[in-house]
N, C-alpha and C positions, 0 to 999 in steps of 0.2 A: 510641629505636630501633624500637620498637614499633608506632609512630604509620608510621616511613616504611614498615615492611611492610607494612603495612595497606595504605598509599595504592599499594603495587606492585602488592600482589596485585587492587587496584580495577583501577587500569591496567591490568595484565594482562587480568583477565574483561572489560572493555571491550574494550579492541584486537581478542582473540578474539570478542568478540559481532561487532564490526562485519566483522569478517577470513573472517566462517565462509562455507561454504558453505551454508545452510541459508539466510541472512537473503538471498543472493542469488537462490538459487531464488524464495522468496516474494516479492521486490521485482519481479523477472522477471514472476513470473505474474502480479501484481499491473497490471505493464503492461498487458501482453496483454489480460488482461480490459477494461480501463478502455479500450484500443483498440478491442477490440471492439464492448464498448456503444457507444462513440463512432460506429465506421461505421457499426453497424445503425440508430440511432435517428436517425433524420430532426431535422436540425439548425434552428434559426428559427422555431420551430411559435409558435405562440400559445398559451397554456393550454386553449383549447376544442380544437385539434387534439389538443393529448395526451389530454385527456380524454375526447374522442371515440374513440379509436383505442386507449387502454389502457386504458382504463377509470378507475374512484376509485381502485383497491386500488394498481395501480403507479403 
């Protein structure tokens, strides 16, 4: 009987992790970002263009 509370109480903290509002926010901005970089950096380059234009470090 032990065993299946256990596996509820897993269920539970899962269902909640994935249910929360918290993990949607971060998934969210997580977009946005990855959007963003996306349209600002010029798509197709060669690696002498990046490395021309951002340098070693990025």
């Amino acid at each position: 009987m032990n065993t299946k509370q256990n596996q509820s109480r897993l269920g539970d903290l899962v269902w909640k992790f994935f249910a929360s509002v918290n993990l949607t926010i971060v998934t969210f901005l997580s977009l946005v970002t990855a959007s963003v970089i996306g349209t600002i950096v010029p798509q197709n380059g060669g690696p002498d263009f990046y490395l021309h234009k951002y340098g070693e470090v990025l």
